[in-house]
N, C-alpha and C positions, 0 to 999 in steps of 0.2 A: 620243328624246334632246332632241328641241327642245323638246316639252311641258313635260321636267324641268328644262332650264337657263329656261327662262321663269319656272318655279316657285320656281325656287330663287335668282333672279336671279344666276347665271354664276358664283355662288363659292361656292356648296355651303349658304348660310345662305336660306332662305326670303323671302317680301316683307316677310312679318309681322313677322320679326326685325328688318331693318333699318329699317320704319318705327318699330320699337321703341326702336331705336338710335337714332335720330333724333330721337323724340317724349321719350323715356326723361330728358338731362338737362334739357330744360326744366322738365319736370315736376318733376325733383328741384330746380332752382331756386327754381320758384316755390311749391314747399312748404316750403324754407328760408327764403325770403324772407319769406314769410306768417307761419310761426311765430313767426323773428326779429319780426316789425313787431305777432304778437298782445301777445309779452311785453313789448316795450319800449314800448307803448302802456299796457298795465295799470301796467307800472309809475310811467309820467309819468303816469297819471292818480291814482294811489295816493299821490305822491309829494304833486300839486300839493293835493291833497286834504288829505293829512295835517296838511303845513307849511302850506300858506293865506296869510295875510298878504301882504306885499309879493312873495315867493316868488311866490306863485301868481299875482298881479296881472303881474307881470312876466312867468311862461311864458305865460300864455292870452292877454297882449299878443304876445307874440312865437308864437305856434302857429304860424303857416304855415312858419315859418321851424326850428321844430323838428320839423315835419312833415315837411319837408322833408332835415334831418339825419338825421330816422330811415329816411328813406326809403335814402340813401346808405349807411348803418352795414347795412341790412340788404338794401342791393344786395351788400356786398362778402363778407355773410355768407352769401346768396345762392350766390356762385359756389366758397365753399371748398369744398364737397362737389364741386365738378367740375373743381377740379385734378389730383386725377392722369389722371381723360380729355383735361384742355388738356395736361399734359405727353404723356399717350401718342400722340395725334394731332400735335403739334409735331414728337414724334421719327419718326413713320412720314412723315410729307411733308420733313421732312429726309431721312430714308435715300432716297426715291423722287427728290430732285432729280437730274437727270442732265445730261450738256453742262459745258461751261466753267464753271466757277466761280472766275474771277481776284481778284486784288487791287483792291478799289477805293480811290482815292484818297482823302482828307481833304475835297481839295475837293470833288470830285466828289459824295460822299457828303451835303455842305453843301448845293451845288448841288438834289440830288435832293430832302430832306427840305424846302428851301426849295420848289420846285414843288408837293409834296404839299399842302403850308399855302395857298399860291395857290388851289390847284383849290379844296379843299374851304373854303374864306371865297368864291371866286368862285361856285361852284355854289351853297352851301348858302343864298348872300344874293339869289343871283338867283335861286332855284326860291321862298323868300319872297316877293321880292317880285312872282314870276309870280304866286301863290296869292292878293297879297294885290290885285293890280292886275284878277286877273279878278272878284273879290269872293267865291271861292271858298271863304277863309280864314273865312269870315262866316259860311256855309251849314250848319256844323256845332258846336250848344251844349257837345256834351259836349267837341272843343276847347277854344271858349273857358274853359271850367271848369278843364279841362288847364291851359292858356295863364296863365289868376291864379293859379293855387297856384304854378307854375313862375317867374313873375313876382315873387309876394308875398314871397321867401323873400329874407335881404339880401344888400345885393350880391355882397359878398366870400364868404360862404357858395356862392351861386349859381355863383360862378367854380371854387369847389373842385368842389360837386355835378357839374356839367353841363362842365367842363373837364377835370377825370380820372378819380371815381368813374364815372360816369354811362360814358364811355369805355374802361374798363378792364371794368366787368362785361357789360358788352352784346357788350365782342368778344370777350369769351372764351368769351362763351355761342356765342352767332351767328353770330360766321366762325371763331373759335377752336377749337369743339367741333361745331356742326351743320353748317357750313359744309364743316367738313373732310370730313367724315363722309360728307352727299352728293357732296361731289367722289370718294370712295371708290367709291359706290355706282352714281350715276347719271352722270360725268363735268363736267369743270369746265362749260361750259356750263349744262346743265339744274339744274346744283346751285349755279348763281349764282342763275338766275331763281328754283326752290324758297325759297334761303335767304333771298334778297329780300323775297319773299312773304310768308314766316314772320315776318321784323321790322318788315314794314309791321305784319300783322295784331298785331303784339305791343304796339301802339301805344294802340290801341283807338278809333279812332273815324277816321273817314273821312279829314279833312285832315291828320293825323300818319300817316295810312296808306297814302295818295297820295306825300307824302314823302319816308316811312320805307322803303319800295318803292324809290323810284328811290336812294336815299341807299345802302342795304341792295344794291345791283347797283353803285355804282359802289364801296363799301366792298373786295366781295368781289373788283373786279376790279385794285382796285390791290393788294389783297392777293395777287390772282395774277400782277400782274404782277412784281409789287418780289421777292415770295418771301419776303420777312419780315413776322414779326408785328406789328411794330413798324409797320409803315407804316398798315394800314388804322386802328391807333389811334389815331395823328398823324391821321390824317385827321378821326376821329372827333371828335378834341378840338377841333381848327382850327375844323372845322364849326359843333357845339356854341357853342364861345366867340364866333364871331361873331358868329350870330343874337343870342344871349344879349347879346352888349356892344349892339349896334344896337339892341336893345328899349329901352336906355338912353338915347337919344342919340336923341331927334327932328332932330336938325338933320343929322343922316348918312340917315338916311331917307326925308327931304325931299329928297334930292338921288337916291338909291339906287333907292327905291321907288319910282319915276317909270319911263315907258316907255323914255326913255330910257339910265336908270341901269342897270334890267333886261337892255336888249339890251347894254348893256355887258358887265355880270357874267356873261352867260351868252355871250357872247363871247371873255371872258377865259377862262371857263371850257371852252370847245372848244378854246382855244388850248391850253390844260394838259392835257388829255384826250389828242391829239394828242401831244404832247411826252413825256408818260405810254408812249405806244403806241412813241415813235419812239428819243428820247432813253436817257440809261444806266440802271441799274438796281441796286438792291445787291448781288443774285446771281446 
């Protein structure tokens, strides 16, 4: 009996299946993602080819930044095929919530969502400039490579990409659909660390890896704390937009990126971490 429940990990479906379940929609993302980005690439190139002239002179002036567009249009094309697994896992960790479920207040509610924004601008600007203070940031090219094209794209574009696309399909993949899945499987623990792991490694190269790891464990765990979807996106976005606006702004970095600024931000950010664990919650 114990052999079988080992085999079958304790609900009658095998290991192989659930790592299938697990593996299953990434996969199906990132082959929508690809197809979306082969076609709407031949197309902009067929496009700027055809017409030529000022046309063209203008998109291949602006490529990074349409690179970039395409990249968002086919993050969000990405994730259609795995909405109805984000709806069916939204509705199973709803039916499974148990305990109190009161009325939260207005304020309260304001209160909360304001703390989320705190933590993730205090965390995601101090774990920057931990990375950038030990020279860490440095040590890895296919970053910096990352880092320009993410950089090159203009501003206001950048604030759309990296403040709600970029946040909307990575947590519906990630804590949305994979996330849920191994908390099904393996419990919320091991399937925070698992899921962490998977959006480091989703990242691709060592310094986005390192980040996306620790970012990917506190994502999941405000998502288990708050109970709504909603929160670890807020998180996501808050996070994103800061780094992002502060890439902007030497003279907020000059102040931030310092030993001292550091133990600031990641003291603020213990203090929200804390307040996270202690304070209310949506449900």
């Amino acid at each position: 009996m114990t052999e079988k429940r080992v085999r079958n990990g304790g609900d009658g479906s095998s290991i192989f299946q659930k790592v299938w379940e697990v593996l299953f929609p990434f996969l199906l993302y990132y082959l929508a993602f690809n197809a979306a980005y082969l076609i709407l690439a031949f197309l902009y190139q067929t496009t700027v080819n055809r017409i030529g002239g000022a046309y063209g002179q203008f998109m291949k002036a602006n490529e990074v930044t349409i690179s970039g567009l395409t990249g968002g249009v086919c993050s969000l094309i990405g994730i259609l095929p795995l909405l109805p697994m984000l709806k069916k896992e939204l509705q199973v960790r709803a039916e499974k919530k148990t305990g109190k479920t009161g009325t939260v207040s207005v304020g309260t509610r304001i209160f909360i969502l304001t703390r989320i924004v705190v933590f993730a601008v205090s965390i995601s600007l101090g774990l920057n400039a931990l990375l950038t203070l030990t020279g860490f940031a440095e040590t890895s090219a296919a970053y910096r490579q990352v880092a320009d094209r993410q950089y090159g794209v203009s501003f206001g574009i950048g604030l759309i990409l990296y403040g709600m696309v970029s946040p909307l399909a990575e947590e519906a993949l990630f804590r949305g659909v994979i996330y849920n899945r191994l908390r099904r499987f393996l419990g919320a623990f091991a399937g925070i660390a698992v899921s962490a792991l998977f959006f480091g490694l989703f990242h691709g190269n060592l310094v986005q890896g390192v980040y996306g790891t620790v970012m990917g464990i506190l994502l999941a765990c405000v998502y288990e704390r708050q109970g709504s979807f909603f929160a670890p996106i807020l998180f996501h976005a808050a996070a994103n937009l800061a780094v992002y606006t502060a890439a902007y702004l030497p003279e907020v970095q000059a102040v931030l990126f310092t030993p001292a600024g550091c133990a600031v931000l990641l003291a603020a950010a213990a203090g929200c971490a804390w307040a996270e664990l202690k304070k209310d919650k949506f449900v």
